[in-house]
Structure formats: C-alpha cells, structure tokens
Backbone as CSV, one residue per row, in Angstrom:
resi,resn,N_x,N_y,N_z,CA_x,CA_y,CA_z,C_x,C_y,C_z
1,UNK,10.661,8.759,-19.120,9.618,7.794,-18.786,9.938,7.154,-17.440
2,UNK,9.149,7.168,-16.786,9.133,6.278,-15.155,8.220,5.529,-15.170
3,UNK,8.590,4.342,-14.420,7.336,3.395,-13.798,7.523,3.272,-12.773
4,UNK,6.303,3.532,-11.973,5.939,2.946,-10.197,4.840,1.703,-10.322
5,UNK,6.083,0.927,-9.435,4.885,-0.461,-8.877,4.788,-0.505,-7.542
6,UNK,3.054,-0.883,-7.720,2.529,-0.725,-6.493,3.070,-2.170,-5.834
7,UNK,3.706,-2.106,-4.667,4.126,-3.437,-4.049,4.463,-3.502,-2.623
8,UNK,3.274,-2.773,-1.964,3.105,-2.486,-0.813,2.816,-3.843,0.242
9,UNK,1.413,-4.462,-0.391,1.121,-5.333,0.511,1.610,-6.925,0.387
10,UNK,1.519,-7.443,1.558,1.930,-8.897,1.438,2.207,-9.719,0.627
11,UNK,0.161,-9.991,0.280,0.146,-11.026,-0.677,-0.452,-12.279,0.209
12,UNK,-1.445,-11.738,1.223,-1.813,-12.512,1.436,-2.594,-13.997,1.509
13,UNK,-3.374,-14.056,0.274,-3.820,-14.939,-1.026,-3.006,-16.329,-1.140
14,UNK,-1.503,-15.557,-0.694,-0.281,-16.538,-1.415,0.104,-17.287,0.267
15,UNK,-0.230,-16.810,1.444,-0.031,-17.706,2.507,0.210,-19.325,2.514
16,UNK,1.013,-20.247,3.130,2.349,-19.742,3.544,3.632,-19.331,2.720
17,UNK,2.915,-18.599,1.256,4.452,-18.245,0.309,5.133,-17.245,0.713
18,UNK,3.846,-16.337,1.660,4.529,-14.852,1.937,4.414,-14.511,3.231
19,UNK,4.604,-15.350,3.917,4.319,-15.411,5.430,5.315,-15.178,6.227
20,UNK,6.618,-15.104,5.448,7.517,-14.124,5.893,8.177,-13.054,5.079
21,UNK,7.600,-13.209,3.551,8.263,-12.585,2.670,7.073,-11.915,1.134
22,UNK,7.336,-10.619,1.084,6.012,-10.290,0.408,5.873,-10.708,-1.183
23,UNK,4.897,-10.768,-1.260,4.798,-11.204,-2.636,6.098,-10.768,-3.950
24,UNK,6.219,-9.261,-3.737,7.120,-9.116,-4.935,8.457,-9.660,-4.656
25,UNK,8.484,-10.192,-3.842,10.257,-10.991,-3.241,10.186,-12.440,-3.559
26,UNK,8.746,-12.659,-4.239,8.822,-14.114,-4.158,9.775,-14.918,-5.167
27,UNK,10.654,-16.101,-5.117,11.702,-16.235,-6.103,11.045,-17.229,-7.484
28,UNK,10.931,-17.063,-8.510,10.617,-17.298,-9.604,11.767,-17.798,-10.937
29,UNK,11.995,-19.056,-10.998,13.439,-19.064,-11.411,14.974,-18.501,-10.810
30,UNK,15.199,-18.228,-9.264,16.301,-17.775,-9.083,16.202,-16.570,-9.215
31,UNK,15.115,-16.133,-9.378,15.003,-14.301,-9.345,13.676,-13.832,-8.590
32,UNK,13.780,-12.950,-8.174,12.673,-12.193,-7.012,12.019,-11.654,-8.341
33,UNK,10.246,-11.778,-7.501,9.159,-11.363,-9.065,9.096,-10.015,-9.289
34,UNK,9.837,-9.013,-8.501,9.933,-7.378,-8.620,11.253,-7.312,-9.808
35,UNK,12.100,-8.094,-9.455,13.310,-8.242,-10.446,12.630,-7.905,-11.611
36,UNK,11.976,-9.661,-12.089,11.412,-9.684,-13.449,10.884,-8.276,-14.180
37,UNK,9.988,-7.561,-13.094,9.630,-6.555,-14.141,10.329,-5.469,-13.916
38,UNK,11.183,-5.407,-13.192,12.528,-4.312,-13.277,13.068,-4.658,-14.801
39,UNK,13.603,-5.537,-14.882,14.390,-6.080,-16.166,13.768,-5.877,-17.464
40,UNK,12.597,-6.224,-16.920,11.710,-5.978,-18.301,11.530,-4.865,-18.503
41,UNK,11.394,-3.962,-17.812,11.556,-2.534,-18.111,12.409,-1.913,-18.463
42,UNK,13.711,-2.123,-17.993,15.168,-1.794,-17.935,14.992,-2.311,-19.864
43,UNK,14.623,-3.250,-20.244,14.782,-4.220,-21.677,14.100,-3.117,-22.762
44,UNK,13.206,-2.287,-22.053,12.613,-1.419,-23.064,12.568,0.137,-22.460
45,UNK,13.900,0.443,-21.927,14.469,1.625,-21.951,13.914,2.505,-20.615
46,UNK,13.338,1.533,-20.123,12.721,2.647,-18.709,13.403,2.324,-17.744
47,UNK,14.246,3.384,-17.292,15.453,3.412,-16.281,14.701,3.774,-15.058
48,UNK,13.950,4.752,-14.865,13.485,5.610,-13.832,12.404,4.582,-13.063
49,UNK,12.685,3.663,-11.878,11.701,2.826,-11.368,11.686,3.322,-10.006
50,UNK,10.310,3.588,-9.438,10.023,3.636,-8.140,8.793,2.576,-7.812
51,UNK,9.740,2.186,-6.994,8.862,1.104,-6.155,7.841,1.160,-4.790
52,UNK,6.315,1.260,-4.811,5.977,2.095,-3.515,5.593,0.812,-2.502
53,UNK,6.444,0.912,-1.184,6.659,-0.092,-0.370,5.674,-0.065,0.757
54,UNK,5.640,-1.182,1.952,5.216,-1.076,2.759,5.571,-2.364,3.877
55,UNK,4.691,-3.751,3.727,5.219,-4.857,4.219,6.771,-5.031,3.652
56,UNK,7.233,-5.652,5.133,9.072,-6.074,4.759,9.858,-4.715,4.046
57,UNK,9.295,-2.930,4.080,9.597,-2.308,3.141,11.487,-2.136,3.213
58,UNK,11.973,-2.488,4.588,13.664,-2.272,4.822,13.662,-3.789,3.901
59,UNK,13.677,-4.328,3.867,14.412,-5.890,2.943,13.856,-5.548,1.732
60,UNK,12.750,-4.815,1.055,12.611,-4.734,-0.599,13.388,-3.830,-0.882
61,UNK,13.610,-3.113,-0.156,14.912,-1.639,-0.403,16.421,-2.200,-0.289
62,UNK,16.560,-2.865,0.450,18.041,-3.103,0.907,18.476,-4.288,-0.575
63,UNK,17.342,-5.395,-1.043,17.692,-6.315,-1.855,17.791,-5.817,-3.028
64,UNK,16.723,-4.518,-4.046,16.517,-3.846,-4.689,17.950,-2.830,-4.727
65,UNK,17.838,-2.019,-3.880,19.301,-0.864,-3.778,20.528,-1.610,-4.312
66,UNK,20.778,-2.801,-3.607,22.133,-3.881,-3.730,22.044,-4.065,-5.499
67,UNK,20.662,-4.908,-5.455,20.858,-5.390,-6.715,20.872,-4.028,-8.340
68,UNK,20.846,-3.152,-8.242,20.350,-2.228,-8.995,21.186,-0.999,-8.775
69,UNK,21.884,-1.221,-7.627,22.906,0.295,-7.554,22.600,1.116,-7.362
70,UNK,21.615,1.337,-6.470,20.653,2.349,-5.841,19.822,3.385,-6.724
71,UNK,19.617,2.607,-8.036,19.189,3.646,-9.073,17.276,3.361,-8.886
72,UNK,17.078,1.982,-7.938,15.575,2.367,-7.360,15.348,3.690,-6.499
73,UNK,13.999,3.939,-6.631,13.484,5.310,-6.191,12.124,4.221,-5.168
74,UNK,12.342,4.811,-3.532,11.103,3.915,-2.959,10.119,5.054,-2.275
75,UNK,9.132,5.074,-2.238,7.672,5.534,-1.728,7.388,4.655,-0.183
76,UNK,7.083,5.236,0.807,6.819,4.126,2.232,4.789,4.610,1.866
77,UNK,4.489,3.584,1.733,3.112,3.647,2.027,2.960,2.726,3.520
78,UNK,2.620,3.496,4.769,2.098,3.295,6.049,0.992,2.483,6.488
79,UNK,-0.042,2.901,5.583,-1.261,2.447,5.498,-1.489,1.199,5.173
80,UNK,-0.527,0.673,4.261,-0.655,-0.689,3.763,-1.395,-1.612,4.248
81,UNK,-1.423,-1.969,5.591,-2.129,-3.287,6.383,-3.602,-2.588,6.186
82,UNK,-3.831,-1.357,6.348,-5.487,-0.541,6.996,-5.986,-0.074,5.341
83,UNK,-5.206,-0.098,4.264,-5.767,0.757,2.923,-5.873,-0.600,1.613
84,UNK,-6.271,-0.290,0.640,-6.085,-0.713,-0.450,-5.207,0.121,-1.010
85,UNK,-4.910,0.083,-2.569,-3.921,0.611,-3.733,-3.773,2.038,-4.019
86,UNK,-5.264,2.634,-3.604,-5.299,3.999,-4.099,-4.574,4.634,-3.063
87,UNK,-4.667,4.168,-1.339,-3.709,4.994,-0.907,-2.081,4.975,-1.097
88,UNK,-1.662,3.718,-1.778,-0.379,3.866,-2.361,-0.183,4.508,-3.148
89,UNK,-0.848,4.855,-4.291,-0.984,6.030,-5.247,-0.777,6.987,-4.817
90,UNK,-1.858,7.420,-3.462,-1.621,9.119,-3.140,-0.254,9.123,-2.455
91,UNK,0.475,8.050,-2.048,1.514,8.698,-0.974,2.876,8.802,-2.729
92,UNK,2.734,8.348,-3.890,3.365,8.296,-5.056,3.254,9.497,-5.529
93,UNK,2.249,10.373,-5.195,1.526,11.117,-6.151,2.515,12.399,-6.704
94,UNK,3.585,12.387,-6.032,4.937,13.652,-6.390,5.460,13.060,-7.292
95,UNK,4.964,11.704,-7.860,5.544,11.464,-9.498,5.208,11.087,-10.522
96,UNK,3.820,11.774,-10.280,2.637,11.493,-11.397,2.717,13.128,-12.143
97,UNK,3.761,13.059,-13.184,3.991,13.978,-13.988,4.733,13.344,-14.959
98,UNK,4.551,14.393,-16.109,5.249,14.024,-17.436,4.634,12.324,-18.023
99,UNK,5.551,11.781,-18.620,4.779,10.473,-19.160,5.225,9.311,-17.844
100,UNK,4.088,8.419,-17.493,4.483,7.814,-16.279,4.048,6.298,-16.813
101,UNK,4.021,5.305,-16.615,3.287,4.279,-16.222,3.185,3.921,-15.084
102,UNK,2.040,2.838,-14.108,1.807,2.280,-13.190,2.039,0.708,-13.622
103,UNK,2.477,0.009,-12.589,2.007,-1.534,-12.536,1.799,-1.771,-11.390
104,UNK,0.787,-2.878,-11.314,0.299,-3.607,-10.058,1.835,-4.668,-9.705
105,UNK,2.107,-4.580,-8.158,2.897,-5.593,-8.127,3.006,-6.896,-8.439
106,UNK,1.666,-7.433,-8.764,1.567,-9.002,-9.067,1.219,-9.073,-10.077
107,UNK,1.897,-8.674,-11.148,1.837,-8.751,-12.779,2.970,-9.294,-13.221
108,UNK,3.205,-10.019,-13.887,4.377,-11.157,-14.476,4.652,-10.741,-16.133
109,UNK,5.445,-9.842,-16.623,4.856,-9.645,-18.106,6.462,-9.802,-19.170
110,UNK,5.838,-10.104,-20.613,7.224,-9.879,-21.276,7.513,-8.125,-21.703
111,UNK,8.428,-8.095,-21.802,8.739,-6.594,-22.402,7.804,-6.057,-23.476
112,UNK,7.801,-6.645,-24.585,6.619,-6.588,-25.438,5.171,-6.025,-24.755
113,UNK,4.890,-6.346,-23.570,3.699,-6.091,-22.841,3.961,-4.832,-22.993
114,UNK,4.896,-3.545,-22.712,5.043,-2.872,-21.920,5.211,-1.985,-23.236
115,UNK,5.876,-2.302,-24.334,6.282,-1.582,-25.576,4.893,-1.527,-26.699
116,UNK,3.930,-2.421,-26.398,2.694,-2.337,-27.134,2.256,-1.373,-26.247
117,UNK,2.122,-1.366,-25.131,1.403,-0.064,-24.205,1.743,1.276,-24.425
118,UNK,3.245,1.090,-24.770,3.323,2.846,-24.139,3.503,3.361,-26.167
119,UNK,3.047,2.295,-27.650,2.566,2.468,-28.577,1.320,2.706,-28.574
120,UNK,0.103,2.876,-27.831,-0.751,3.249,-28.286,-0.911,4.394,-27.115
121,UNK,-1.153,5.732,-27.738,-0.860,7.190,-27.182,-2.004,8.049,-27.711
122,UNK,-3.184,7.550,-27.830,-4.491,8.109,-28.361,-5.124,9.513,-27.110
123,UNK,-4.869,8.316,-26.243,-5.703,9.192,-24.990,-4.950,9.580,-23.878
124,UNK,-5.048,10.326,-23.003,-4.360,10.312,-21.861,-3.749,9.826,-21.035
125,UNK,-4.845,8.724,-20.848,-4.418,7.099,-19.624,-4.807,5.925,-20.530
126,UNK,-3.980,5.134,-20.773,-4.181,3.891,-21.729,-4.135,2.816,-20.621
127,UNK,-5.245,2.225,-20.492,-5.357,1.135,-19.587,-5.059,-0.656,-20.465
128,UNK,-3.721,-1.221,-20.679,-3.481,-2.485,-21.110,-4.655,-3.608,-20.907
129,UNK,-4.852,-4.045,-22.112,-6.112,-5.474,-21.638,-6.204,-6.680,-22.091
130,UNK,-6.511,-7.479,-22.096,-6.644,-8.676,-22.990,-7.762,-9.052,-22.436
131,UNK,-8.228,-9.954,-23.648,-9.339,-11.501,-23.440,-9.204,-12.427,-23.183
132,UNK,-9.898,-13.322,-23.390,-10.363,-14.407,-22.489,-12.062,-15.371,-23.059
133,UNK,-11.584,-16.758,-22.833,-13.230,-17.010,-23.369,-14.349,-16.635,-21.970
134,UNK,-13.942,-16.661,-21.148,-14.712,-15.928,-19.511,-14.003,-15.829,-18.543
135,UNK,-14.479,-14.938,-17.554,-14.198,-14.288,-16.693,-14.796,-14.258,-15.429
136,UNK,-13.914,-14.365,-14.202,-14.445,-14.990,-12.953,-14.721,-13.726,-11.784
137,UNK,-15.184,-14.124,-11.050,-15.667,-12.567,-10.073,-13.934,-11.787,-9.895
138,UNK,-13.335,-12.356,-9.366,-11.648,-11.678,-9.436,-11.225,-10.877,-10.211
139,UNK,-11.208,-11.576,-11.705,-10.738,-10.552,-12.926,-11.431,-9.142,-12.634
140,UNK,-10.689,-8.305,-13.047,-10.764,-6.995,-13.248,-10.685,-6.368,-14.215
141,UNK,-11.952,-6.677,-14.741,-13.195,-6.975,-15.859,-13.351,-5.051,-16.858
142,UNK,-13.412,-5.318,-18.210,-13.512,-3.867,-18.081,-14.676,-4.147,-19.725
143,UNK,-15.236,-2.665,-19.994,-16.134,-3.025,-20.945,-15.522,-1.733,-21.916
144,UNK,-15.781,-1.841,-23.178,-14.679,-1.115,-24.130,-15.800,-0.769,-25.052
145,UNK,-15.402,0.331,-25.452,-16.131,0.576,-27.170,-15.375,0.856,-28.239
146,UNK,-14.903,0.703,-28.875,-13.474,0.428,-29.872,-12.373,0.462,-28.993
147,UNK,-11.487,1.647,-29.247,-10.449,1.776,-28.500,-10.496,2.563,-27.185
148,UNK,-11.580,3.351,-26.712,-12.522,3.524,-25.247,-12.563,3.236,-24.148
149,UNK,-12.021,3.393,-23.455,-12.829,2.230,-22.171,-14.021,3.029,-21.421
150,UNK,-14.685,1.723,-20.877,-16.427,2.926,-20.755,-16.733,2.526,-19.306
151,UNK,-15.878,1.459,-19.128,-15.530,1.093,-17.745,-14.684,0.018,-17.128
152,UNK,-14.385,-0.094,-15.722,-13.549,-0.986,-15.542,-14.225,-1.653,-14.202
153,UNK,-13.469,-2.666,-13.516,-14.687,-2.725,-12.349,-14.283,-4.572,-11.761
154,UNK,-14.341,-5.057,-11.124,-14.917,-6.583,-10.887,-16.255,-6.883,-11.002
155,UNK,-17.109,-5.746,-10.277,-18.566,-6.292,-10.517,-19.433,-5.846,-12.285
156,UNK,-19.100,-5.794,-12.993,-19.604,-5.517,-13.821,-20.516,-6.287,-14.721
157,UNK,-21.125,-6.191,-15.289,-22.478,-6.698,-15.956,-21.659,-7.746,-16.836
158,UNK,-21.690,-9.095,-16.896,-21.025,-10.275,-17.327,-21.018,-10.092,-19.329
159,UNK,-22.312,-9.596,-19.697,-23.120,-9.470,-20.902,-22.727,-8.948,-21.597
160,UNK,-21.841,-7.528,-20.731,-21.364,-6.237,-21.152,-19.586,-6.625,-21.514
161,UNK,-19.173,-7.480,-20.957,-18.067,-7.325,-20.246,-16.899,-8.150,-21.546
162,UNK,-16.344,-7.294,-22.053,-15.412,-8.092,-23.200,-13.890,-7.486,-23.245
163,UNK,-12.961,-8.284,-22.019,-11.833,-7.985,-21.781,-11.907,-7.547,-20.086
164,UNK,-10.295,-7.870,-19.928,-9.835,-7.251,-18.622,-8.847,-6.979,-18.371
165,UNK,-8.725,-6.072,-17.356,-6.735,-4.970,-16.871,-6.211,-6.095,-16.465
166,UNK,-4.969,-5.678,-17.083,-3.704,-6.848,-16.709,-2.671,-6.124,-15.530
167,UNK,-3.237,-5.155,-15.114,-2.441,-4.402,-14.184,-1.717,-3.657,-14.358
168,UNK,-1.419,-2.758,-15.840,-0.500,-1.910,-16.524,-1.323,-0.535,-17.173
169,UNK,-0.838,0.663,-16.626,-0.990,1.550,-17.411,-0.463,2.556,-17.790
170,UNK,-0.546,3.469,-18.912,0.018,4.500,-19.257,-0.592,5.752,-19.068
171,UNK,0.239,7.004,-18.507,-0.445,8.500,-18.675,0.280,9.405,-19.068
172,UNK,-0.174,9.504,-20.219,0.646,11.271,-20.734,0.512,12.617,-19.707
173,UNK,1.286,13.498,-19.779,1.338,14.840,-18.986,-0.350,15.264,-19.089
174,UNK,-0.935,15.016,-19.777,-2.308,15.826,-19.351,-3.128,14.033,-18.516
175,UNK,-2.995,12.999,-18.460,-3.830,12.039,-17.849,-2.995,12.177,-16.594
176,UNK,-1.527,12.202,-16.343,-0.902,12.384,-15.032,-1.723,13.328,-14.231
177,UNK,-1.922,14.405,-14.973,-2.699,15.738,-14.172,-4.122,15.648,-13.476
178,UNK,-4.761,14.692,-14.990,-6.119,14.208,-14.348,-6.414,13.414,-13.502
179,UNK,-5.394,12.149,-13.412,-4.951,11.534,-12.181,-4.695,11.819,-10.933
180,UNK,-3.872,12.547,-10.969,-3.426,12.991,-9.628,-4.364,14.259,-8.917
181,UNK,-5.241,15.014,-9.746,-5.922,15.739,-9.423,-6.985,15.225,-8.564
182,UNK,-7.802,14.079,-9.015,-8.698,13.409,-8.563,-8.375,12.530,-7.500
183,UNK,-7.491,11.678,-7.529,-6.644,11.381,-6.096,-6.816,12.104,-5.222
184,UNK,-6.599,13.613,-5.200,-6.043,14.638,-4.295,-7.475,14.726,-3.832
185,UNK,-8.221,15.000,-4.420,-9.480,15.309,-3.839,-10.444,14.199,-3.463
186,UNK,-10.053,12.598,-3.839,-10.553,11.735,-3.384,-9.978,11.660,-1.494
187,UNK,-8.945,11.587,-1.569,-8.774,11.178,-0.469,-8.963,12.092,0.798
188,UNK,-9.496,13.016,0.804,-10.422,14.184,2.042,-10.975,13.364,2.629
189,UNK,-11.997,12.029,1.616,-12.860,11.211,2.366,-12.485,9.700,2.930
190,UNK,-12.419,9.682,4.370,-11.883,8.332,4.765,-12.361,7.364,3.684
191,UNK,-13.480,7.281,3.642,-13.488,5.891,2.677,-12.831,5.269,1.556
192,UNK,-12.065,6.435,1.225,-11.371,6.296,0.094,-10.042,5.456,0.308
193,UNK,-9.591,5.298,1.718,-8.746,3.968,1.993,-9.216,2.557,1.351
194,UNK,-10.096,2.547,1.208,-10.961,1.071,0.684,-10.989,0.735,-0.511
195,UNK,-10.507,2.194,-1.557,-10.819,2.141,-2.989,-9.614,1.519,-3.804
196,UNK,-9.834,0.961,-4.869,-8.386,0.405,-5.985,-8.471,1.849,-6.559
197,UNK,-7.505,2.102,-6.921,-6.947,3.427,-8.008,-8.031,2.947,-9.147
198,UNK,-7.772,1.685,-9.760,-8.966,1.954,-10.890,-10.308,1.876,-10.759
199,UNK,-11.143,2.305,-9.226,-12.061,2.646,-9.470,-11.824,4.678,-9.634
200,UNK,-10.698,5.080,-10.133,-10.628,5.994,-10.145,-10.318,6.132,-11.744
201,UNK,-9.817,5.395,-12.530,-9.511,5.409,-13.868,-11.237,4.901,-14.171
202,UNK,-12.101,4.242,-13.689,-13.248,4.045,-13.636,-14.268,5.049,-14.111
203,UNK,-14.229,6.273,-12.942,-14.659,7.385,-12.730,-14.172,8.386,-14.221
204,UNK,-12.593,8.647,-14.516,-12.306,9.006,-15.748,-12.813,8.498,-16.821
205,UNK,-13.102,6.906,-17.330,-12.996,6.588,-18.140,-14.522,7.212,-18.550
206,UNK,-15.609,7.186,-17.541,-16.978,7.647,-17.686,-16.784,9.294,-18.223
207,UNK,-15.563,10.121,-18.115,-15.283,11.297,-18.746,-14.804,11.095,-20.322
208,UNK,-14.681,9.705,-20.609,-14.251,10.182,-21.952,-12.728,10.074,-22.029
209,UNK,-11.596,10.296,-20.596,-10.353,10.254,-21.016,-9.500,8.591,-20.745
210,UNK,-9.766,7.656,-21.311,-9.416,6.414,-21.079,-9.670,5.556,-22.032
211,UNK,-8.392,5.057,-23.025,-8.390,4.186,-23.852,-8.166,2.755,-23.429
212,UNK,-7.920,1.985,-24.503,-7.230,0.607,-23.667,-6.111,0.225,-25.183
213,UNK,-4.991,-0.766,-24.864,-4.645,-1.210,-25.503,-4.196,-2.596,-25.321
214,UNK,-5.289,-3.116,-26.264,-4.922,-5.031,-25.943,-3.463,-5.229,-26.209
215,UNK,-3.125,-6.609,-25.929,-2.176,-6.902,-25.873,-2.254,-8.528,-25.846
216,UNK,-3.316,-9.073,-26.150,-3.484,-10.106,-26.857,-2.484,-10.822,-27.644
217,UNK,-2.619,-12.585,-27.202,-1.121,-12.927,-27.484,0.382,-12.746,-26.958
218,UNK,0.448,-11.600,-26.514,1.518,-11.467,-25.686,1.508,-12.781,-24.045
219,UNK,2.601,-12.870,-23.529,2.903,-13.510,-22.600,3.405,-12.449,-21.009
220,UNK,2.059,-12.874,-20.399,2.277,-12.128,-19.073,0.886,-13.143,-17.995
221,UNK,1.094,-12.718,-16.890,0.314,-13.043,-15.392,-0.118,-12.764,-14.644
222,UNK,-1.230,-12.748,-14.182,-1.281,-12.145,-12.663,-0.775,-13.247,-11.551
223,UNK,-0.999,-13.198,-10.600,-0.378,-14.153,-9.481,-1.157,-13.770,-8.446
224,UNK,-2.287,-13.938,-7.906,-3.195,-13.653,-6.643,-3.050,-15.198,-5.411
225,UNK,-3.434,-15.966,-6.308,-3.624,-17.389,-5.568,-2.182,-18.335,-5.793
226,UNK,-2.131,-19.469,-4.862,-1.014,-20.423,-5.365,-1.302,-20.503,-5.963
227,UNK,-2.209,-21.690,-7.071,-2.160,-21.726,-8.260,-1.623,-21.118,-9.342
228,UNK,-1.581,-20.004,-8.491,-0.966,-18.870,-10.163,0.510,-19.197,-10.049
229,UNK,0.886,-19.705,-9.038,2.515,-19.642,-9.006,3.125,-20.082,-10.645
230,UNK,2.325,-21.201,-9.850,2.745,-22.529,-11.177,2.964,-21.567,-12.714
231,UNK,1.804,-21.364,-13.631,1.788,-20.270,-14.771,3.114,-19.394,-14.586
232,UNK,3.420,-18.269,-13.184,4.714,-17.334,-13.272,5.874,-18.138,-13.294
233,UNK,6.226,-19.327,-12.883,7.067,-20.330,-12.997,7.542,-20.936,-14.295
234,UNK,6.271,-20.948,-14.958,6.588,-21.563,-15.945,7.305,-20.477,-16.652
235,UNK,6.643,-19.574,-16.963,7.092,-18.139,-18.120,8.501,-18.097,-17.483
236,UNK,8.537,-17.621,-16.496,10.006,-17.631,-15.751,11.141,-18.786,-16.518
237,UNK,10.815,-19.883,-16.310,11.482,-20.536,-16.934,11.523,-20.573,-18.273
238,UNK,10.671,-20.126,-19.447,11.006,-20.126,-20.347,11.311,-18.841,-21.022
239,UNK,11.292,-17.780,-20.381,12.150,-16.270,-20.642,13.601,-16.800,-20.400
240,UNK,14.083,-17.192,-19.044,15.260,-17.767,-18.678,15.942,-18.840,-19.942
241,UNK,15.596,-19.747,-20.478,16.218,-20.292,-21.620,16.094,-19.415,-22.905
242,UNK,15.455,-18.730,-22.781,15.189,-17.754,-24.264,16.201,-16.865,-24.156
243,UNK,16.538,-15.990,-23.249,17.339,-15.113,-22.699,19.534,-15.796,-22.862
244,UNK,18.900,-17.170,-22.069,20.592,-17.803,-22.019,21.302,-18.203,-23.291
C-alpha cells in the first residue's frame, strides 16, 4: 500500500502563514502538518509515502528525508505556480499501480480516517466523505446514491447535494488503471492544467466506477483559510495529549 500527497502548492489562502513557507510545513503543535499525516499513516501500516512537491520543494525534501530517514519518495511537479492538482497527478502517475491512496495536502485527519477508507473495497476508487448540516460554495460537494458516487464537484445542485470529499482516496489495481489511463489522455489538452483530479474521479464516477465511504464522526480538517488554523490546532493538540 502507498500514499501520495499532493503538496505542491503554497497555500496561498493562508498568506502571511505561508509567505515564506508552504502550507504542508506549517507547524501545528510543534510538528509540520505533512508530519501529522505521515504519522498517521505510518499508525496504520502505510510505510510507502510519496510526497509530490513543488513550492519550497528543496526544504520539504531536506526536512522530510532528515526526519524519516529518507524512506520519503518525492515527485517535482514544475507546473505548480501555472497548474492545478491534476497536473500533480500526471507528473505521480508512475505510481498509480497496485492498491494506492491519494491525499490532498491540506487534510488534517486521525488514523481511523484512513483505516475506515481503505475498509470499504466495493469499487475501484473509494472517494472518503462526510456530512454536514450545509455546505458553502468551497466544499467539495459530492451527490451519492447508497454507496455510489454519481458525482463530485463545487458547483453542484445544492438540492442534490448530501455530503462532501474530505480529500482522501482509495484505488484498487483495476481503479489505479482507470485513473491513470484517463489522466494520460486528459492531459494532450492544455486546458487540462486548470482541472482538480476530481473532476476526473467526476467523469468516472458518471461510469459507474466510484464509491464513497463516510467517515462520519471521525476527527479530521481541511485547512484552506486562517480560520481553519484554529480547528487543525486544536485536534493537534488534543491527538498530542492522547498520544503522551
């Protein structure tokens, strides 16, 4: 099992937090927020982490390598300042085989997040989700039919819309394939610098191969705006006394 996090760009949202230092470096209890979900992964047996870089990418390698014993694996995505996510994906794409997960770099999660995910193995690509009593243009909104997903999206029909990606997913050897296949042939077209990867799990899920698995109740974050600091701070601190 491997996980790649995408943790290419800044974090600009978070200005002046990352104005010299990118979001996944940001310190959260005495620990950098790439740590956290290293550990948490490391906590539920996934050794194999590649991290796909870009802003500050010599200081996330050099702090990462030190701290970890060079058992990180890094990806240079170039594009970073000129692309969105999906072109971090394609420059990853030599390790989208066998069973993989993805995370977004600005996801804050407990281990549990990660061990309910890679338990539900119905479909190919299991996209992680939870609820909410509503949902704001940001969230990354998805609409479900039991265990299904029928789509994913920000703009999506409010009416329709019950749950959203927490930034985690899973793909077995045949969703790796379907993944990376469609990547390959997305990106021929410039525009496809502009796209998130899940308007590409988007595109699948309209095939039929895309489940979801809530995770409701569990304790995790996104972090886009300051505000969110506060919330990763807190969890931070109370994993940290739970842990000591």
């Amino acid at each position: 099992m491997k996980a790649i996090i995408l943790c290419a760009g800044q974090g600009r949202r978070l200005l002046p937090y990352t104005e010299s230092s990118p979001k996944c470096l940001l310190s959260l209890n005495n620990k950098h927020f790439i740590e956290w979900q290293i550990d948490a992964l490391h906590e539920v047996g996934i050794k194999q982490i590649v991290a796909v870089v870009g802003y500050a990418a010599q200081r996330i390698e050099s702090i990462l390598s030190k701290q970890y014993d060079n058992k990180v694996s890094f990806v240079y995505n170039p594009f970073y300042e000129i692309a969105d996510n999906l072109a971090s994906c394609w420059m990853a794409r030599d390790h989208f085989k066998d069973d993989f997960i993805i995370l977004n770099g600005d996801t804050l999660f407990e281990p549990a997040v990660i061990s309910k995910l890679l338990s539900a193995n119905d479909f190919p690509i299991t996209l992680a989700t939870d609820e909410k009593q509503s949902y704001d243009d940001d969230d990354m909104k998805v609409i479900t039919e039991g265990p299904q997903l029928l789509s994913v999206g920000k703009k999506l029909a409010m009416a329709d819309v019950n749950g959203e990606s927490i930034g985690a997913m899973h793909f077995n050897p045949e969703g790796a394939k379907l993944f990376k296949n469609t990547i390959e042939g997305l990106m021929y077209s410039p525009e496809s610098l502009q796209k998130w990867y899940l308007s590409i799990i988007d595109q699948l899920a309209s095939q039929g191969h895309v489940g979801t698995c809530s995770i409701h109740g569990l304790e995790w974050t996104e972090v886009d705006f300051i505000q969110d600091l506060e919330r990763a701070q807190q969890l931070a601190e109370k994993w940290s006394q739970k842990n000591s």
